[in-house]
C-alpha positions in Angstrom: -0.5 -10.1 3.4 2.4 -11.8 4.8 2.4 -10.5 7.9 -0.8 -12.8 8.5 0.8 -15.5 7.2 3.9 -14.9 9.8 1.5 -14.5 12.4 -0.7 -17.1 11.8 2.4 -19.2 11.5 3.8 -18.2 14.5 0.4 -19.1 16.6 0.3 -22.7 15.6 1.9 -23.2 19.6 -0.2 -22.4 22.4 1.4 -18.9 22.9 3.4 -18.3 26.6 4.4 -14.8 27.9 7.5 -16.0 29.4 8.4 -14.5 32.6 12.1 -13.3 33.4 14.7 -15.9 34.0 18.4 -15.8 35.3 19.9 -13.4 33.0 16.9 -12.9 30.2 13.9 -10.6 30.0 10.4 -11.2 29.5 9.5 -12.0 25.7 8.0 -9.2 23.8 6.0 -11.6 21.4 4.1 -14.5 22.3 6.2 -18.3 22.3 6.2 -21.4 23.6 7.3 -22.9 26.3 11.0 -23.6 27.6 11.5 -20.0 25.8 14.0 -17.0 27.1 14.5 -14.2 25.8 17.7 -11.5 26.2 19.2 -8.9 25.2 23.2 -9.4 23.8 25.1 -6.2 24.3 27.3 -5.1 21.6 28.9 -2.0 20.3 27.2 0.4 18.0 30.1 0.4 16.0 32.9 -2.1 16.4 35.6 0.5 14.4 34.8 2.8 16.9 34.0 1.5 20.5 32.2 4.0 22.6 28.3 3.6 22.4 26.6 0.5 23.0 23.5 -1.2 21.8 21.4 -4.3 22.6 20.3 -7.1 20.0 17.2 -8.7 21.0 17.0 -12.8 20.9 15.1 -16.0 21.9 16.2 -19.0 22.5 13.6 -22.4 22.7 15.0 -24.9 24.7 13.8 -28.7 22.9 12.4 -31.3 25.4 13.0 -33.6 23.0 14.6 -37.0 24.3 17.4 -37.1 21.7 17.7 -33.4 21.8 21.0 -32.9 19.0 23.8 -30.5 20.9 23.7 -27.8 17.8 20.9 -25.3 17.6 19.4 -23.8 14.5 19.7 -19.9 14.5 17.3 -17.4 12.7 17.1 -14.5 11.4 14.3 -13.0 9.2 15.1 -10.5 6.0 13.9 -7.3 4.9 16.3 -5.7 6.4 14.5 -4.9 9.2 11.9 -7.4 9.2 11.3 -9.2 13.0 11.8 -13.2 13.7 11.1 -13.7 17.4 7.5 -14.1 16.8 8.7 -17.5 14.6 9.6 -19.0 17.5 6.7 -21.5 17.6 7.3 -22.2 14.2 10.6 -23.2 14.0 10.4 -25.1 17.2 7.4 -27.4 15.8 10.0 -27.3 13.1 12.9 -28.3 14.6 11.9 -30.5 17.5 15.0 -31.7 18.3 17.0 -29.0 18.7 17.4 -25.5 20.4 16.0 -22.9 18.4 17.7 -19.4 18.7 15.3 -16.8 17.0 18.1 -13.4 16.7 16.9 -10.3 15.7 18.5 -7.4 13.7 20.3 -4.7 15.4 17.6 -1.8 15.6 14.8 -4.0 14.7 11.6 -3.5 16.6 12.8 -6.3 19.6 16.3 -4.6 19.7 17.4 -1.3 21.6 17.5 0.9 20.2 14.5 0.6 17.8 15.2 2.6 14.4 11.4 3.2 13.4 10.6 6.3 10.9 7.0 6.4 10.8 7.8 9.6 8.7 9.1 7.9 6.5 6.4 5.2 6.4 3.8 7.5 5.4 5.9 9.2 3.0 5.7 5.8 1.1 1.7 5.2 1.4 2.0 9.0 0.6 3.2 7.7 -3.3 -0.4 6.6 -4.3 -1.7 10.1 -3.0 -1.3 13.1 -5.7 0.5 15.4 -5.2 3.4 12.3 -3.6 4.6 12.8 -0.4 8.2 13.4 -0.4 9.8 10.7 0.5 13.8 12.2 1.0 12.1 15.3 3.1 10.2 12.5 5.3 13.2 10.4 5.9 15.7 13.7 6.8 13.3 14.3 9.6 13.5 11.1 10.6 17.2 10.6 10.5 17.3 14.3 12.4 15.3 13.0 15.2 17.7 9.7 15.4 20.5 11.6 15.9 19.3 13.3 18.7 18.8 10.3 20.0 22.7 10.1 19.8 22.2 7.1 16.7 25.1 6.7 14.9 23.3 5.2 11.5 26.9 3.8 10.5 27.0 1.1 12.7 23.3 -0.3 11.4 24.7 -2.7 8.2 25.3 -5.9 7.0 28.9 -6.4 8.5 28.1 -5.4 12.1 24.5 -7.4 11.9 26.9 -10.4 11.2 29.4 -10.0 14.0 26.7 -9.7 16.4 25.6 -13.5 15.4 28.8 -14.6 16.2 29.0 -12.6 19.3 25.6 -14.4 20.2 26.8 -17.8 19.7 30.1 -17.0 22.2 27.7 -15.4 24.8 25.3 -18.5 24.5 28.3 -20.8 24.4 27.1 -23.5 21.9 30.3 -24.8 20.2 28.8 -24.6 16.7 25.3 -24.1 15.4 23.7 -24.4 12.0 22.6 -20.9 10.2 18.8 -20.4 8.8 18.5 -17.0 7.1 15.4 -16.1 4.4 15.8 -12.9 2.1 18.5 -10.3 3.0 19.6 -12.6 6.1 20.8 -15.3 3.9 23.5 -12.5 3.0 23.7 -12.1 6.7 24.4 -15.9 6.9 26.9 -16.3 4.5 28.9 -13.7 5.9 28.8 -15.1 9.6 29.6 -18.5 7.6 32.9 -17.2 6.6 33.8 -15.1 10.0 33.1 -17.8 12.0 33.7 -21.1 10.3 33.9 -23.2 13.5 31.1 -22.3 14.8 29.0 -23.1 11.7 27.7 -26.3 11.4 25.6 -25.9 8.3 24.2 -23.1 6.5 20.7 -23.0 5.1 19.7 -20.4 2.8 16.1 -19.6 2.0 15.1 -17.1 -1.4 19.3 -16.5 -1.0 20.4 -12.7 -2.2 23.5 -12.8 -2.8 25.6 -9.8 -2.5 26.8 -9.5 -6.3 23.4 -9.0 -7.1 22.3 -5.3 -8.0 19.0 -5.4 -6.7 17.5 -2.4 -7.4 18.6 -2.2 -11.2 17.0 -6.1 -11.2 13.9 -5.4 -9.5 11.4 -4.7 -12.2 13.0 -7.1 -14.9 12.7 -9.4 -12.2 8.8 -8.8 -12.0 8.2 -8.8 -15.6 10.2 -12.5 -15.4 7.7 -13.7 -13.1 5.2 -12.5 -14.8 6.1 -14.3 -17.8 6.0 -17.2 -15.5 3.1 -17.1 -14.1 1.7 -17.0 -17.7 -0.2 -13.5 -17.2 2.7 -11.1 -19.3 0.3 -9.9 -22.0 -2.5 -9.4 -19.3 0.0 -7.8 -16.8 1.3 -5.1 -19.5 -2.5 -5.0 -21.2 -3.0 -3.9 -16.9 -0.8 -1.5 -16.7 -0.9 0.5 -19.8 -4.3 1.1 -19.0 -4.1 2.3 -15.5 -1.0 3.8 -16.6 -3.2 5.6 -19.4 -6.2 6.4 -16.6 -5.5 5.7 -13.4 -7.7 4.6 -10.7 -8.9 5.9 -7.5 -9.1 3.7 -4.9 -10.5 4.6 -1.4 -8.0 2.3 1.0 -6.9 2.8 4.6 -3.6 4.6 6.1 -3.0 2.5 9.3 -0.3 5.2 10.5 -3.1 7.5 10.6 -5.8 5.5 11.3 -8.4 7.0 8.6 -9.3 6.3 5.0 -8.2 8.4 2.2 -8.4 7.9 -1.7 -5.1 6.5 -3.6 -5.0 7.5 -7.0 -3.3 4.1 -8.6 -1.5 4.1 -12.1 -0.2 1.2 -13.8 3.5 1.6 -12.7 2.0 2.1 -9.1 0.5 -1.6 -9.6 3.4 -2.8 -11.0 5.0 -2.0 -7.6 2.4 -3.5 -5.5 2.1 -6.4 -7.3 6.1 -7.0 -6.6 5.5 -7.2 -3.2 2.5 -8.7 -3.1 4.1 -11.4 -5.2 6.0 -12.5 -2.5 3.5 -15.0 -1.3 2.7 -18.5 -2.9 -1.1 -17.7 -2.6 -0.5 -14.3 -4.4 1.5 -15.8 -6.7 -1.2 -18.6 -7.4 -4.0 -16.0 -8.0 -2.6 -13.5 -9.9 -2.9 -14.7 -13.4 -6.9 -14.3 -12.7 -6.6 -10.9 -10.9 -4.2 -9.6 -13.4 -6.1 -10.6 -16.0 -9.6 -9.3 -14.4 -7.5 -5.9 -13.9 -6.4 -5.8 -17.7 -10.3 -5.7 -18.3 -10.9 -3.1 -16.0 -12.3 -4.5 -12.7 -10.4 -1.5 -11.0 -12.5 -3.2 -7.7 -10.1 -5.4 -7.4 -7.5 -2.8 -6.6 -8.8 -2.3 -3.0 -7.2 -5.5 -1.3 -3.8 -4.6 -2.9 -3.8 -0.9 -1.6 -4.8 -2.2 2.0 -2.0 -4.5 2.0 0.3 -1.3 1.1 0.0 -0.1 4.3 0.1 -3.4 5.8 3.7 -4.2 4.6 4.8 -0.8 5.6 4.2 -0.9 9.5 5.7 -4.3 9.7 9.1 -2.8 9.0 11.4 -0.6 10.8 12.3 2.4 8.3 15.5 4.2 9.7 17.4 0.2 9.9 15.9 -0.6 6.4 17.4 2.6 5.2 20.7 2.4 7.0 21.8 -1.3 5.6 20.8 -0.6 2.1 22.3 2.9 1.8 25.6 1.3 3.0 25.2 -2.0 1.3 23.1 -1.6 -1.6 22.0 1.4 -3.4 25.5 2.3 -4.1 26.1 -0.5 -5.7 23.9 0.3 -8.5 23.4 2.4 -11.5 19.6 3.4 -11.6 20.0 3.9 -15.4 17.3 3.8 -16.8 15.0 5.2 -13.8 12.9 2.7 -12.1 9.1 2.3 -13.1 8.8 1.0 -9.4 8.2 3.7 -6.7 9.9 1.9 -3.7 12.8 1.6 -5.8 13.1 5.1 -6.5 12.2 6.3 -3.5 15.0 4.0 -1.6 17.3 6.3 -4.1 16.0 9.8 -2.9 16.3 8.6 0.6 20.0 7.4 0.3 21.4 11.0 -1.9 19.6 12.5 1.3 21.4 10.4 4.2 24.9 10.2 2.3 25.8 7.3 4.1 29.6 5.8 3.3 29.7 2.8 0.8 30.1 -0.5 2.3 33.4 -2.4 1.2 32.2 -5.6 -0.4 32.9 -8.8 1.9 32.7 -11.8 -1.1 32.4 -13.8 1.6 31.9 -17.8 0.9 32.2 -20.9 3.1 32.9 -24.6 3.2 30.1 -25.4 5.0 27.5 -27.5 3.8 24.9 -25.0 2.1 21.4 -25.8 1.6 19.9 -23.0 -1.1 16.4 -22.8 -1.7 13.8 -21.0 -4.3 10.6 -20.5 -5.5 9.3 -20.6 -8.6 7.7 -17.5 -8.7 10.0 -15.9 -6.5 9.9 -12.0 -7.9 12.9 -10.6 -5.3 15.3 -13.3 -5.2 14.4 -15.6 -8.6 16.1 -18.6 -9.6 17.9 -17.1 -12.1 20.1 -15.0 -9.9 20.2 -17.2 -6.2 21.1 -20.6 -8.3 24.4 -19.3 -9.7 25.3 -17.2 -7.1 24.5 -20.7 -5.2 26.3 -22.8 -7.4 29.6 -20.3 -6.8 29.7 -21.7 -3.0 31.7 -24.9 -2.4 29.9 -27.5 -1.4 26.5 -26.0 -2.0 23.1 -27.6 -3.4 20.4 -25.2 -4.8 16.6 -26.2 -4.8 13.7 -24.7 -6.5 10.8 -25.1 -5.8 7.3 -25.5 -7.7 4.6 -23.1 -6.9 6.7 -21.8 -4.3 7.3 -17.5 -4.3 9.6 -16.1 -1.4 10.4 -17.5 1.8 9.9 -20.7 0.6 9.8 -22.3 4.2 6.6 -20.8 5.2 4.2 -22.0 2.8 5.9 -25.2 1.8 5.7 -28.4 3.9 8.3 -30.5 1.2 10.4 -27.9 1.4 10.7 -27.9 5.4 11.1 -31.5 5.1 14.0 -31.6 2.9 15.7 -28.5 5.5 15.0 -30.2 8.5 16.4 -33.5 6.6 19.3 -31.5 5.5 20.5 -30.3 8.7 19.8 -33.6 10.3 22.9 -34.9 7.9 24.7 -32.0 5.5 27.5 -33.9 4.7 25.6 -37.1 3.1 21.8 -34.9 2.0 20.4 -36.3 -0.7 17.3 -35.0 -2.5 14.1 -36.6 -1.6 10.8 -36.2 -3.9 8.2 -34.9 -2.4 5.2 -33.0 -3.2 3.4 -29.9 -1.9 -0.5 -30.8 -2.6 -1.0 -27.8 -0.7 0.7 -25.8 -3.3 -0.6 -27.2 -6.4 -4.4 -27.2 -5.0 -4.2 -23.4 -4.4 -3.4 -22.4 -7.9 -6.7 -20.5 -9.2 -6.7 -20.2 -13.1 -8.9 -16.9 -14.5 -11.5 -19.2 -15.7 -12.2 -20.7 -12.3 -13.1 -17.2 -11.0 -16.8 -15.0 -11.1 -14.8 -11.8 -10.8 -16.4 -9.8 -7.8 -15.4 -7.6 -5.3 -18.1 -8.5 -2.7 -16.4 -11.1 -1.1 -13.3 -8.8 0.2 -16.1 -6.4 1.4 -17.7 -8.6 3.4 -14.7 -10.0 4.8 -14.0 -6.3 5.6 -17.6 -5.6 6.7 -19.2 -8.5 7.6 -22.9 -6.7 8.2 -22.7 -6.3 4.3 -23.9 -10.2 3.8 -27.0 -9.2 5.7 -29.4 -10.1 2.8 -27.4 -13.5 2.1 -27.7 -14.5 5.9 -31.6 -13.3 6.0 -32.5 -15.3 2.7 -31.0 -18.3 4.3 -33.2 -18.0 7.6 -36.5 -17.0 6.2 -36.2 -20.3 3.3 -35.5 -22.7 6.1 -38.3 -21.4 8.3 -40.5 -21.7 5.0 -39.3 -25.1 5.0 -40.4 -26.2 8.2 -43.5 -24.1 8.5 -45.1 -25.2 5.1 -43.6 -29.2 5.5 -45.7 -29.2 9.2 -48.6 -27.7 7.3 -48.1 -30.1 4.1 -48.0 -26.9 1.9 -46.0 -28.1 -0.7 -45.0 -25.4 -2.8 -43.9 -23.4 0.1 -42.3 -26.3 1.3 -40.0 -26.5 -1.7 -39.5 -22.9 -2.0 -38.0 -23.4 1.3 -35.9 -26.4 0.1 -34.7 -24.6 -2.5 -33.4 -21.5 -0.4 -31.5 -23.9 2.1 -30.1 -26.1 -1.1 -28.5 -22.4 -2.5 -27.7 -21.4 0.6 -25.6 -24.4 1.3 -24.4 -24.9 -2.6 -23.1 -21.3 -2.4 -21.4 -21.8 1.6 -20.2 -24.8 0.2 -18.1 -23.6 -2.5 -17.0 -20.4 -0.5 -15.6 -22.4 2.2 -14.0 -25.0 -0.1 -12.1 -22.0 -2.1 -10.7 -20.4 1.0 -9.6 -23.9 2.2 -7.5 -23.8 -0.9 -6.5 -20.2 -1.1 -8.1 -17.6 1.0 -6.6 -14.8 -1.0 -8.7 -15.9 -4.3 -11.6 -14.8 -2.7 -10.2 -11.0 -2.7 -10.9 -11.8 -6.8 -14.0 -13.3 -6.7 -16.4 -16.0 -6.1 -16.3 -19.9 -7.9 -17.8 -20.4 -11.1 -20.2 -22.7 -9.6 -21.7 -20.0 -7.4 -23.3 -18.3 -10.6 -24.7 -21.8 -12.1 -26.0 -21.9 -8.1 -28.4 -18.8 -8.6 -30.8 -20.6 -11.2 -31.6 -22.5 -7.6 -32.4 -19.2 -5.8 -34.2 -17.7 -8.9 -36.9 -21.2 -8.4 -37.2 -20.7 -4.8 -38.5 -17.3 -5.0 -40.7 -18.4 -8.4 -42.2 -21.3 -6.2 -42.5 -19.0 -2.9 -44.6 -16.5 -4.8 -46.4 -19.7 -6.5 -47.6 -20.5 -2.9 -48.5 -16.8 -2.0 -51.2 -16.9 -4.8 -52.8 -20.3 -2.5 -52.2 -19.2 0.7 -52.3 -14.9 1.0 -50.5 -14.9 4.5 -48.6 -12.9 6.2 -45.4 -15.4 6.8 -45.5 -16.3 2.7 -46.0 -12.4 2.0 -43.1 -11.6 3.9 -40.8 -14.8 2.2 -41.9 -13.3 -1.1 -40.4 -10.3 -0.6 -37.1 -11.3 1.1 -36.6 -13.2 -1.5 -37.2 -10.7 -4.5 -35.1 -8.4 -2.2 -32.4 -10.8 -1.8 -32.3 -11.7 -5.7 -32.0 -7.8 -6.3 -29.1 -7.7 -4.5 -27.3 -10.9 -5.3 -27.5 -9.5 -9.1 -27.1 -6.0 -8.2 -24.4 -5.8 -5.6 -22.8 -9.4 -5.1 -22.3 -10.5 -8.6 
């Protein structure tokens, strides 16, 4: 799911392919205009010079008239997550300055790239039975890396941060300001302290900070949010019983192009649901899914095993692995075993790789730091990014309302309040502001006829056939029978249109709010709407009795087709 939101994000410029310029390449992704792309050359490992590599990197030159001399630099999280296509974004963001989108070393827009597509569907291979094995997938992947003469050692945290700095000398700005979201605010903070000239200011978005352990955090960290979001007793009612009887769920694999059927237990939602959690319109429609799932509307487990795969082809597998066997998994204790399959399986694959342990930086900064959180943030939360926040001089911490992870894309107040910020760290004050946007798409259970149709169709859009038939046939009975002055036809027509448009209404004002709701279901107010479509087929087969025609015949039985199905198969 949030790779639509990135994208559709990253579109809101009219997109450029930008053709090669003095000393940059031609960008892989689409971006505006007065955008270069390149490649900085660094060494695969800086304690032992030999091999090279290139880090991929954008830079968005601002036209604007009091263009400010220090850029903002990016970086997206994961590890291994992409940010050149932000580009757009952050340039409508920051008009006035250069915008220098950097990538991760072995990232998809970097050379090498360290993709394991084995490894990929060794994950989506956990909702099969028996599961893949996830260690066996990742040795053949790290086996075919190597004879690509990868070195998996120089793919971590440290060298990711001197190659920032190495960007900003090759670029020559004399200081920029920092913008890192997930694992690239730890990224940030370390280029904050290796580099404290150069840095300007330092903004941290859903900050993890390296004395957190992660992975022993992770599903305490769910339940929190849970509790949050109001929907514990539903989440854990959820569970058990998929735990107890779990599901099977026909979903797609897009590594293999072709459908297959997941068998999903309650543990297995509890570790969809933290990743799907990491968007604010997730976050605002759980409490009704949840609690739709906790009474056994398994249907509604389709959309979350699509996304699944979704999330795990945006990713690049071999980097993910190499940072957080070096800089993570060590670093905890897996006691007790995780009920959350990725968490585990980031275990087997790290015993298999025996990568070294990374030597903690503790770095921190004098900078001005800008820290920022959401509310239902279930990987970075509040409670671990505002003390670790807190610990940095000169650092202010922010969370937000409504808000889950990367705060930045899906609130407006809280790109206001960056961009005002960076426009003056030393003097930033905090501003109210509001995101309308956030509190409108929050989606309580009762708001919700729970249904399954809608994500269907959205799938399949053929399936609202009947729906899109109905609608035709009642305004042609409307026009016909008002011409002919036949009035009971004429207002069984009416009556079709008027449900027609009640029900088009209500869909369209939903997904205006929150698109995702409709994966749940449909408004309350399209039920009370079907009383309208029950008396337009009651007065269509009223005027059938006057007028034994063809045309009325033929409305009669659309619409006691159509009602068959709206009962049957939509609701």
């Amino acid at each position: 799911m949030i790779t639509r939101v990135v994208l559709a994000l990253a579109l809101t410029v009219p997109p450029v392919m930008t053709p090669s310029a003095a000393g940059a390449s031609a960008c892989p992704v689409a971006v505006p205009a007065r955008t270069a792309c390149g490649f900085l050359e660094v060494p695969e490992r800086r304690d032992a010079p030999g091999r090279t590599i290139k880090v991929g990197y954008a830079v968005h030159t601002s036209t604007a008239r009091n263009r400010r001399p220090d850029p903002v630099v990016y970086m997206s999280g994961g590890p291994a997550s992409a940010s050149m296509q932000l580009t757009g974004f952050l340039s409508q963001m920051f008009p006035d300055r250069d915008v220098v989108a950097v990538e991760q070393r072995g990232s998809k827009y970097s050379q090498p790239v360290l993709g394991c597509p084995e490894t990929a569907e060794a994950l989506l291979g956990q909702l099969r039975r028996p599961p893949a094995d996830v260690a066996a997938a990742a040795g053949q992947c790290r086996a075919r890396l190597q004879e690509q003469g990868i070195d998996l050692r120089g793919y971590n945290t440290k060298e990711i941060a001197a190659d920032v700095v190495a960007l900003r000398q090759k670029l020559g700005y004399e200081s920029w300001n920092l913008f890192g979201v997930s694992y690239s605010t730890r990224v940030m903070v370390d280029v904050a302290a290796a580099d404290p000239r150069g840095v300007r200011s330092v903004v941290l978005d859903s900050y993890l900070p390296e004395s957190v352990n992660w992975y022993d955090d992770a599903a305490g960290n769910l339940a929190d949010t849970a509790a949050r979001l109001g929907m514990k007793d539903a989440f854990d009612a959820a569970t058990a019983r998929l735990n107890a009887a779990p599901a099977q769920v026909t979903t797609n694999d897009p590594i293999l192009g072709r459908a297959f059927q997941a068998r999903i237990s309650g543990d297995d939602l509890a570790t969809i649901m933290a990743e799907a959690l990491h968007e604010a319109d997730v976050a605002a429609v759980a409490p009704a899914m949840v609690g739709a799932l906790a009474e056994g509307h398994d249907e509604l487990l389709r959309p979350l095993a699509d996304a699944v795969g979704g999330g795990l082809v945006s990713h690049e597998f071999g980097l993910y692995h190499a940072v957080q066997c070096q800089d993570e998994v060590p670093f905890n204790t897996y006691t007790p075993k995780s009920r959350l399959f990725t968490v585990n399986a980031d275990k087997a694959v790290c015993d298999a790789w025996q990568l070294p342990k990374a030597q903690p930086v503790n770095a921190t900064t004098k900078a001005p730091v800008y820290v920022v959180g959401g509310q239902y943030d279930p990987t970075t939360p509040t409670r671990t990014s505002k003390p670790a926040a807190e610990a940095l001089p000169g650092a202010r911490f922010e969370e937000f309302p409504g808000a889950a992870h990367a705060v930045f894309l899906t609130s407006a107040c809280a790109r206001r309040k960056i961009l005002e910020f960076m426009n003056d760290p030393a003097q930033h004050t905090a501003s109210p502001c509001r995101d309308d946007d956030v509190a409108d798409a929050a989606v309580r259970p009762g708001d919700l006829h729970v249904t399954a149709a809608p994500y269907r169709i959205s799938n399949s859009p053929w399936l609202a056939a009947p729906f899109a038939l109905f609608a035709i046939v009642s305004l042609i009975q409307l026009v016909a029978n008002a011409l002919k002055g036949r009035a009971l036809g004429a207002f069984g027509g009416l009556s079709g249109v008027a449900f027609a448009g009640l029900v088009g209404q209500s869909v369209y004002a939903l997904a205006g709010r929150n698109e995702t709701a409709l994966a749940v279901g449909v408004p309350g107010t399209v039920v009370t709407c079907t009383w309208i479509a029950a008396a337009s087929v009651v007065l269509t087969a009223a005027a059938l009795l006057r007028h034994r025609r063809w045309p009325q015949i033929a409305a009669a039985v659309i619409g006691a087709g159509f009602l068959v199905w709206w009962f049957t198969w939509f609701l």
